[in-house]
C-alpha positions in Angstrom: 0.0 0.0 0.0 1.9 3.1 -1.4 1.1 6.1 -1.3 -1.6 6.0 0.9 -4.2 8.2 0.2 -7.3 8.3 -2.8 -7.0 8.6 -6.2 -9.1 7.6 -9.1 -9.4 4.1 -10.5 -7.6 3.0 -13.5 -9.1 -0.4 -13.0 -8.8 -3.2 -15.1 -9.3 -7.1 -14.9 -9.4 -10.4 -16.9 -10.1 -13.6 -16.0 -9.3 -16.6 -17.0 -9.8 -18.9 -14.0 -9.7 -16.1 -12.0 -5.8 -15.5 -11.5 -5.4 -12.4 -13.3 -6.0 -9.2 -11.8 -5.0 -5.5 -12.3 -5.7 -2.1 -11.2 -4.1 0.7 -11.1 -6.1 1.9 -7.6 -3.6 3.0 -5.1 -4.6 1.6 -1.8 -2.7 1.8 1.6 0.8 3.0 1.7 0.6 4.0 -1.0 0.4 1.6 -3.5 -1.2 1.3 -7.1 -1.0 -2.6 -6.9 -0.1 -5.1 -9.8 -0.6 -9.1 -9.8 1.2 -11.0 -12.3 0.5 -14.3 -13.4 3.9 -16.2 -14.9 3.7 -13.1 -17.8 6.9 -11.8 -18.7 7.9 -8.9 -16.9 9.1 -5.1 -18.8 12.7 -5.7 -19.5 12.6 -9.7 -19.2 10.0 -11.7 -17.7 8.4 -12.2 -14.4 6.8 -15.2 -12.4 4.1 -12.9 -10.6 2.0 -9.8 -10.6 0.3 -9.8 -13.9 -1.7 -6.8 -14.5 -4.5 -7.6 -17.0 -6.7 -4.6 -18.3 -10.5 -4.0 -18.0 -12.8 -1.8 -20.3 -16.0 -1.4 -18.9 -18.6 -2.4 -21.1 -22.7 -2.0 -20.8 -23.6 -5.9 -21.0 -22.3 -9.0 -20.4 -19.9 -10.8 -22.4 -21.3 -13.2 -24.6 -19.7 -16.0 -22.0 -21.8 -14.6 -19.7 -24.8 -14.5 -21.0 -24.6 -18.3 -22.6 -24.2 -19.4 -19.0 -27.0 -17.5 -17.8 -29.6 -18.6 -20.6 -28.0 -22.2 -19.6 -28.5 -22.2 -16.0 -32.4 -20.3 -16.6 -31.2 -17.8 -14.6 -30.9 -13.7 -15.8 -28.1 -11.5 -15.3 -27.4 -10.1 -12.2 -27.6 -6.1 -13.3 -27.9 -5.0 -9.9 -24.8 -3.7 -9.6 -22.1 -4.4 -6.9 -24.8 -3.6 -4.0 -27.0 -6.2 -5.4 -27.8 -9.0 -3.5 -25.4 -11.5 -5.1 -22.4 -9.2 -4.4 -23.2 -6.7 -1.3 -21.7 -8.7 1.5 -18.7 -9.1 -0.4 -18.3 -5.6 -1.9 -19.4 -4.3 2.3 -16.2 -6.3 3.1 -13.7 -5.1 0.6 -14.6 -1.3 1.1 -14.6 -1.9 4.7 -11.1 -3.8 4.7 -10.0 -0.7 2.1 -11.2 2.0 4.6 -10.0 0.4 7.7 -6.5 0.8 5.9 -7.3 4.2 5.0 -7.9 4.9 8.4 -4.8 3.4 9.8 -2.5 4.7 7.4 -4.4 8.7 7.6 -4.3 7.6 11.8 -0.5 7.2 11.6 0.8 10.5 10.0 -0.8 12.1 12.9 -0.2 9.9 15.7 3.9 9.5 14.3 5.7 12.2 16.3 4.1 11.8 19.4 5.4 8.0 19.2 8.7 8.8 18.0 9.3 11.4 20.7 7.7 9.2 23.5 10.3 6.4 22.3 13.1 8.4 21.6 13.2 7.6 18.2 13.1 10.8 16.3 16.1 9.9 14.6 14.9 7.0 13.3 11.7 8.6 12.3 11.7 7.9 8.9 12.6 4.1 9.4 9.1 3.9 10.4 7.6 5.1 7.3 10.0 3.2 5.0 9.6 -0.5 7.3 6.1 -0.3 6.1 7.0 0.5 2.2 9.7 -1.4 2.2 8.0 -4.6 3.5 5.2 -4.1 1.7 7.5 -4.0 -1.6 8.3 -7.6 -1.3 4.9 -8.5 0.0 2.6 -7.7 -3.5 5.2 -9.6 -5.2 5.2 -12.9 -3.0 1.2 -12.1 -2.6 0.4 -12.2 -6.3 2.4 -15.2 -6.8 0.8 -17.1 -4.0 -2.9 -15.8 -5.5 -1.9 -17.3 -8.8 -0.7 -21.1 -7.7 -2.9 -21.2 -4.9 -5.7 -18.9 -4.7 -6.5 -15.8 -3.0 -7.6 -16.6 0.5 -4.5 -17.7 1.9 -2.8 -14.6 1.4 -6.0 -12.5 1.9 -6.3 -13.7 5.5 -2.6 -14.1 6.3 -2.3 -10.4 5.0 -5.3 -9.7 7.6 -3.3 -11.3 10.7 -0.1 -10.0 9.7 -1.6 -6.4 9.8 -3.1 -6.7 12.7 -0.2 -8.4 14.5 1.7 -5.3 13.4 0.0 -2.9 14.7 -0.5 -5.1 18.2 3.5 -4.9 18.1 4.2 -1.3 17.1 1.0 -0.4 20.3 2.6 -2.0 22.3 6.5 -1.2 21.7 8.7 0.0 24.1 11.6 1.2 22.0 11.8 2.4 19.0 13.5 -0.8 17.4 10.3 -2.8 18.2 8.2 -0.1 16.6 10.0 -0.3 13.3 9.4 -3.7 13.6 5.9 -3.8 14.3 5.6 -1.4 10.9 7.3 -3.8 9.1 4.9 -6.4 10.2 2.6 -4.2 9.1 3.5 -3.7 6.0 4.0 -7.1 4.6 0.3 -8.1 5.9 -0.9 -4.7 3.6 1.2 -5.9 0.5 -0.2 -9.3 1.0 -3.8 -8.0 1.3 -4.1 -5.1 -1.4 -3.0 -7.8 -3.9 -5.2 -10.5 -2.8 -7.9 -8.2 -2.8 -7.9 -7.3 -6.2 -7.5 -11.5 -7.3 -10.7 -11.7 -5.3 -12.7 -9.2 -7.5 -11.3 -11.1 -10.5 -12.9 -14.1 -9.3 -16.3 -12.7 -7.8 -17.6 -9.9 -9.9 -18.3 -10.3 -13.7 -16.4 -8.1 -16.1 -19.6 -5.3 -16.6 -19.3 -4.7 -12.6 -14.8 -4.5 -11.8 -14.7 -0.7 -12.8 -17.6 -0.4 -10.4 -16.0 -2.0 -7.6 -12.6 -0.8 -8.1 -13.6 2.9 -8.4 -15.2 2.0 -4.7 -11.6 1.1 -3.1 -10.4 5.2 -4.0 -13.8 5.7 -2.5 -13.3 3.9 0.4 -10.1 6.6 1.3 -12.4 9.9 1.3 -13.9 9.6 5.0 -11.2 8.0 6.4 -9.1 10.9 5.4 -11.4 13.5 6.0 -12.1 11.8 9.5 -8.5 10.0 10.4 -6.3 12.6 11.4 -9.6 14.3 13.7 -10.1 10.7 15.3 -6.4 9.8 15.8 -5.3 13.2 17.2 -8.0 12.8 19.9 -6.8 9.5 21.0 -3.7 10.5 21.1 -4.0 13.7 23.0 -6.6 11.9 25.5 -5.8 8.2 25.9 -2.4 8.0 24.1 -0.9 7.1 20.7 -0.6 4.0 21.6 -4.7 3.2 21.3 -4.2 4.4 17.8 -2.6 1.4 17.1 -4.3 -0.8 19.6 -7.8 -0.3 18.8 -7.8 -1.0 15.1 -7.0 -4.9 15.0 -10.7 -5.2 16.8 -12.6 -3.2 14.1 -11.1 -5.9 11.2 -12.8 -8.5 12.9 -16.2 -7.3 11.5 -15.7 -7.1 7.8 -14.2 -10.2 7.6 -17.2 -11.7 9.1 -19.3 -10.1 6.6 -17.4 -11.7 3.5 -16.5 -14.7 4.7 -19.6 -16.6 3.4 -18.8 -14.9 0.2 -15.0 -15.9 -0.2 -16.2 -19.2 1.0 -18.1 -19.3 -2.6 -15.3 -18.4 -4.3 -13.8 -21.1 -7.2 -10.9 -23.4 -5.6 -7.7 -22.9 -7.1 -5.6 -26.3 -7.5 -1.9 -26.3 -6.6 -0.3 -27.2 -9.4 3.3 -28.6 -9.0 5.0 -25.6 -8.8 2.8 -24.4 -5.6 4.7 -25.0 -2.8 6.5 -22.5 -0.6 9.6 -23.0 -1.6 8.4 -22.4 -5.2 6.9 -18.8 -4.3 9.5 -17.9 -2.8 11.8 -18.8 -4.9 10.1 -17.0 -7.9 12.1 -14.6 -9.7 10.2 -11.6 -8.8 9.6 -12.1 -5.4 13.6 -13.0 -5.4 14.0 -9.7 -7.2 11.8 -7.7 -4.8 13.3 -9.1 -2.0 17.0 -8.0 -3.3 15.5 -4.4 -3.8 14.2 -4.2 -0.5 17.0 -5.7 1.6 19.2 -3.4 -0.5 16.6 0.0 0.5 17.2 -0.8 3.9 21.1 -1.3 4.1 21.6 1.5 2.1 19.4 4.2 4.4 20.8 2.7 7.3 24.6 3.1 6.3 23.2 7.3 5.1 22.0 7.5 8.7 25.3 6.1 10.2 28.0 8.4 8.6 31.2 6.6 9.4 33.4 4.8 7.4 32.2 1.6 8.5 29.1 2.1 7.4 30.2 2.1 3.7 30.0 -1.8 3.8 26.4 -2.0 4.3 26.0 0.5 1.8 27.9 -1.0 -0.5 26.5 -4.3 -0.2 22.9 -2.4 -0.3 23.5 -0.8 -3.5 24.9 -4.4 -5.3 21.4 -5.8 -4.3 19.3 -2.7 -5.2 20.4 -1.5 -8.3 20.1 -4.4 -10.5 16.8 -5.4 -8.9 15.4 -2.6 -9.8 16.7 -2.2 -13.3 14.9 -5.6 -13.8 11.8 -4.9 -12.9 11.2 -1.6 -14.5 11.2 -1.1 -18.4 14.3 -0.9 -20.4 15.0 2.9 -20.5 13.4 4.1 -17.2 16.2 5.9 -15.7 17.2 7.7 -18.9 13.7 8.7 -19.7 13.0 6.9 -23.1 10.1 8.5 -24.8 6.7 6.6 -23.9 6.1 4.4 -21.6 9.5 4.1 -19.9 9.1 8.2 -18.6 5.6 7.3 -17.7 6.8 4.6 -15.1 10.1 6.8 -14.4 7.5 10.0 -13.5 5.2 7.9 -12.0 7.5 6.8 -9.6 9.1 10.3 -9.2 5.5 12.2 -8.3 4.6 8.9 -5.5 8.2 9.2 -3.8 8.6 13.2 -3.3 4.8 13.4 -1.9 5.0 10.7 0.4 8.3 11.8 2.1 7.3 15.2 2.0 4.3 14.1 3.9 5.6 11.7 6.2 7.3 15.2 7.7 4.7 17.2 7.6 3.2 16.5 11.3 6.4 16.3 13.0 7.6 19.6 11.5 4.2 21.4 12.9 4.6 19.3 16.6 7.8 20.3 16.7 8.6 23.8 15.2 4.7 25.1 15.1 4.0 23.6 18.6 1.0 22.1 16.7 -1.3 19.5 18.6 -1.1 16.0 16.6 -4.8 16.5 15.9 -4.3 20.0 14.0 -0.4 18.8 12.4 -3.0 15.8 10.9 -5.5 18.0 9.9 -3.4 19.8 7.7 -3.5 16.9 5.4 -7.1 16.4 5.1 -7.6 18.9 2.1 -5.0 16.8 0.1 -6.6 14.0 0.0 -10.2 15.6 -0.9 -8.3 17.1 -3.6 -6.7 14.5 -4.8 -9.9 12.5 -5.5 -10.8 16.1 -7.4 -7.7 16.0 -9.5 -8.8 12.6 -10.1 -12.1 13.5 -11.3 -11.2 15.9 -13.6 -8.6 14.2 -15.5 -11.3 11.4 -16.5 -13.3 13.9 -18.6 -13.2 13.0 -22.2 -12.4 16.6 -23.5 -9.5 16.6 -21.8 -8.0 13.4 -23.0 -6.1 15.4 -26.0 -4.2 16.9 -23.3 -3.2 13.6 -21.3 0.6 14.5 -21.6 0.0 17.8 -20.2 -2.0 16.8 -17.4 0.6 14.4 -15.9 3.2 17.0 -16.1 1.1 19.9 -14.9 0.4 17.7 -11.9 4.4 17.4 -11.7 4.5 21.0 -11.4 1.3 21.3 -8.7 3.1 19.3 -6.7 6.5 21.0 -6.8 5.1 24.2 -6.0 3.0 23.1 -2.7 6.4 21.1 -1.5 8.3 24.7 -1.9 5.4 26.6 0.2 5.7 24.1 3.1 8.5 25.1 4.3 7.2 28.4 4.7 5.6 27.5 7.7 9.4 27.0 9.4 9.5 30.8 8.9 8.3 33.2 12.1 4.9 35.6 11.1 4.2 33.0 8.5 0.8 31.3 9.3 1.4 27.3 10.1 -2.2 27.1 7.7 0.5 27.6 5.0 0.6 23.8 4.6 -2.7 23.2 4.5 -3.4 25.4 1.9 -0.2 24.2 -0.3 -1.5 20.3 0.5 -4.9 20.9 -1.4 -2.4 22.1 -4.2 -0.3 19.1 -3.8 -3.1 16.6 -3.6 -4.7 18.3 -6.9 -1.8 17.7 -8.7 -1.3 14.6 -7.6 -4.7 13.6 -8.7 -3.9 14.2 -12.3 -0.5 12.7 -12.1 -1.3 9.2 -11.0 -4.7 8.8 -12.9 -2.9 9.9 -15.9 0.1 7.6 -15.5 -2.5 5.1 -15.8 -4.1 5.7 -18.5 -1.1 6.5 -20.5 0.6 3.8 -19.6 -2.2 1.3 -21.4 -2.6 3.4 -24.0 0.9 3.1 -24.7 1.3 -1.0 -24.5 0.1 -3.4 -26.6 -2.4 -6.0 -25.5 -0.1 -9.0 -24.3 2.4 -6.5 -22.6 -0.3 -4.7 -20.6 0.0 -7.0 -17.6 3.8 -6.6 -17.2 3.8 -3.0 -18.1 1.5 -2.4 -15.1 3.1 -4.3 -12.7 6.4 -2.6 -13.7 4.3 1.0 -12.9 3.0 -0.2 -9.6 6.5 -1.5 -8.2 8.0 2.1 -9.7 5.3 3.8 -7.4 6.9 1.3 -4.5 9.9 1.6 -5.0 9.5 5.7 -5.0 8.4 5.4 -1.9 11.0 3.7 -0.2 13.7 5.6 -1.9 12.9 8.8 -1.3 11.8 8.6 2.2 15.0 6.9 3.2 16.6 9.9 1.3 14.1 11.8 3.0 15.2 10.3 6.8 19.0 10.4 5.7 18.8 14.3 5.0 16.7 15.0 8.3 19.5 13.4 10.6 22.4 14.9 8.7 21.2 18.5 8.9 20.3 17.8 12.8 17.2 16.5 13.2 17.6 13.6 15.0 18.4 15.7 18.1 15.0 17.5 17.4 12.6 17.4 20.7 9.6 16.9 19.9 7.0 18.7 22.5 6.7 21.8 20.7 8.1 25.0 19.8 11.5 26.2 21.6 10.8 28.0 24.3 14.1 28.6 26.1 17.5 28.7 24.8 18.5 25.5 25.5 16.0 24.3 23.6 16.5 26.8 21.0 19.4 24.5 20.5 17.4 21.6 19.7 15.5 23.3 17.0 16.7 22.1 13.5 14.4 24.6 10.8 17.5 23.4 8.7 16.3 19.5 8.7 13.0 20.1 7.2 14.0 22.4 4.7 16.5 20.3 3.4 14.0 17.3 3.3 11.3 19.6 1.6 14.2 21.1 -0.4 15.0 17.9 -1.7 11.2 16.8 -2.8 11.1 19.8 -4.5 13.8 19.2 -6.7 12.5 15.7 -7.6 9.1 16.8 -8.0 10.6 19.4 -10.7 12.7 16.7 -12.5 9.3 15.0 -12.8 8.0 17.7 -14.1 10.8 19.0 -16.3 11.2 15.2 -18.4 7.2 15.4 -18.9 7.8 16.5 -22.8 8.9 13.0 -23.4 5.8 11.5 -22.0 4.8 11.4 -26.1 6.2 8.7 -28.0 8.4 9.8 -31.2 5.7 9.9 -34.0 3.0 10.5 -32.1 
């Protein structure tokens, strides 16, 4: 789950027996997901996370309607409320929004954690456990949904994600929190992806756009309600209960669907089903590699000494060539087409969700902000997000699809600029708030856009790997640039930062690091703008 807030649905999904699922619906952390189903990957091939793409269409496939006239039944044109689907489809958007909730809840309830642990040096370690995890997780979860169906990993993801927030509520160090993220994380990489195999399997093709454009739906309230809700905890029974509390609300959606999932088709292990198998597939080997290699590499930035060039050496070795396998052939230089759609892609989720991830702690700390109102300045983000989303999908705009994706680039540049603003004294700390909405516009056009770009630019048998290839570039943003984000906070001073409000004395005057933020912000910025500034190559040559 990357990039965790709404966003419209570039949904798409085709089934064969039910294995191959794709949308390009963030969800959770953050992340447009991709399931792959032994399809070649963008530069070579790939054992998981197939992508397949759905046009929404006003009847029933001619399948369907052959097995309907066959069985004497009619065709179920209810819609996903109907009575064949609405426990189901109650489930999903409730598992969806409960994730929403938790991942709105944490941004608020962060900085109070860090500071009660003493951890605001490893501040961003929290933030890129969970991406980092979960990187690994949609690979190994779309390879388990395709050799053995999608309820194993669907409830494993469940109990992983609430055993992670059990062990991050209940930490006592900072070490165990991270871990408890982490834990966290690999149950919402597991889930998201399992997820979207089950609405491969359970809705006909006529209702997936429907149901997919409910998960960006399920993110409104909990944004809008999340940061109000978890800075109120917080501030009255601790940020602990933030975490706490949530593993007993999951417990009711999944009683709703069970009977549903229970209907589901069976999916036969074949002989290449086992664990070692999964595991052992080249994509979840690959993913594994990249994230291993995220997290040696930001933990030798955040140990400047010279021994910590070994673990960053050794971090880079696994990171680099993982990820040059599993995004297209030209990424990184910006080829015209598809390869600058993943490559921007990937540039617009990273900047926004480290600039975020900083966002409360700079108002707690330097504002003297409660953790209610340092939430609630990223509430009008997410509405606007879902706006930018919105508008993008009108048809007369779709001669300008190019220019959307990079004028989001830009939008999202400029609010990352005025947030620092706030650091400065007679400036209002609403400053953020109001360049958020800006961000979160943008960012609605960007990553709708990306999507539809990106299958208007692949042909029909490489839209599978092409998506998974954007979804892991939206991952693998993430982590990146919030370890960048959490290596440029400590080096400029931050983690000596005290985090229960303004300074007040001189002594604690001493403890204030402006200079942290603004180089994270700084930093953002400047990749934000590179998004923006290769945009002109988002058209093919010829086109």
């Amino acid at each position: 789950m990357t990039a965790d807030r709404p966003h419209g649905t570039d949904a798409g999904a085709d089934v064969d027996s039910g294995a191959d699922v794709g949308s390009g619906a963030d969800v959770g952390s953050g992340a447009d997901v991709a399931i792959d189903a032994d399809s070649t990957d963008s530069t070579d091939s790939t054992d998981s996370a197939y992508v397949a793409t759905v046009t929404e269409t006003d009847t029933e496939t001619d399948t369907e309607i052959d097995a309907h006239a066959h069985a004497g039944t009619t065709p179920d044109t209810d819609g996903v409320l109907s009575r064949t689907h609405r426990a189901l489809t109650l489930g999903i958007i409730s598992v969806v929004s409960l994730v929403a909730f938790e991942a709105s809840a944490v941004n608020t309830a962060m900085p109070v954690a860090a500071r009660t642990l003493n951890g605001i040096g490893s501040y961003a370690f929290a933030f890129s456990a969970f991406f980092t995890a979960s990187l690994f997780a949609m690979a190994l979860s779309g390879e388990w949904s395709d050799r053995r169906g999608p309820l194993a990993p669907l409830f494993t993801g469940i109990a992983a994600f609430g055993a992670g927030l059990l062990i991050a509520g209940g930490a006592r160090n900072m070490g165990m929190f991270i871990a408890g993220r982490g834990v966290q994380g690999i149950g919402g990489g597991l889930v998201v992806v399992s997820l979207y195999v089950v609405v491969g399997r359970a809705y006909p093709e006529r209702l997936r756009p429907s149901i997919m454009a409910s998960f960006s739906a399920a993110w409104v309230v909990p944004v809008i309600v999340g940061p109000l809700v978890a800075g109120t905890v917080t501030e009255q029974l601790g940020w602990r209960w933030v975490f706490l509390a949530i593993p007993v609300l999951i417990l009711l959606p999944l009683a709703v669907m069970l009977p549903a999932l229970r209907k589901l088709p069976r999916t036969q292990p074949g002989a290449r089903a086992g664990v070692r198998h999964v595991l052992g597939s080249r994509r979840c080997l690959l993913a594994l590699a990249v994230a291993v290699g995220a997290c040696l590499v930001q933990y030798a930035g955040q140990h400047p000494t010279w021994l910590a060039l070994l673990p960053a050496a050794a971090g880079l070795a696994l990171l680099v060539p993982g990820i040059v396998r599993l995004l297209p052939r030209g990424t990184f230089r910006a080829a015209r087409g598809l390869p600058t759609v993943v490559l921007i892609r990937g540039l617009a989720a990273g900047a926004m969700v480290a600039a975020e991830s900083f966002i409360p702690l700079m108002l707690v700390t330097q504002r003297g902000l409660s953790a209610t109102l340092a939430g609630l300045s990223l509430t009008g983000g997410g509405l606007t997000w879902a706006l930018g989303s919105y508008v993008q999908s009108r048809p007369r705009l779709e001669p300008y699809r190019e220019r959307l994706m990079g004028l989001g680039m830009v939008l999202l540049a400029a609010a990352i600029v005025m947030v620092p603003l706030a650091l400065i004294d007679g400036v209002p700390a609403g400053i953020v708030a109001v360049a958020w909405t800006v961000g979160g516009f943008g960012m609605g056009l960007n990553i709708s856009s990306g999507g539809v770009l990106l299958l208007k630019l692949s042909r029909p048998e490489e839209a599978g790997s092409n998506s998974a290839s954007l979804q892991m570039s939206d991952a693998l943003g993430n982590v990146t640039f919030v370890g960048i984000g959490g290596v440029l906070f400590v080096a400029f001073g931050g983690g000596s930062i005290a985090a229960n409000g303004p300074a007040a004395t001189t002594a604690a005057a001493s403890a204030s690091h402006p200079a942290a933020f603004a180089a994270v912000f700084a930093a953002m910025a400047v990749v934000a703008a590179v998004g923006a500034g290769v945009a002109g190559r988002l058209r093919p040559k010829g086109a």
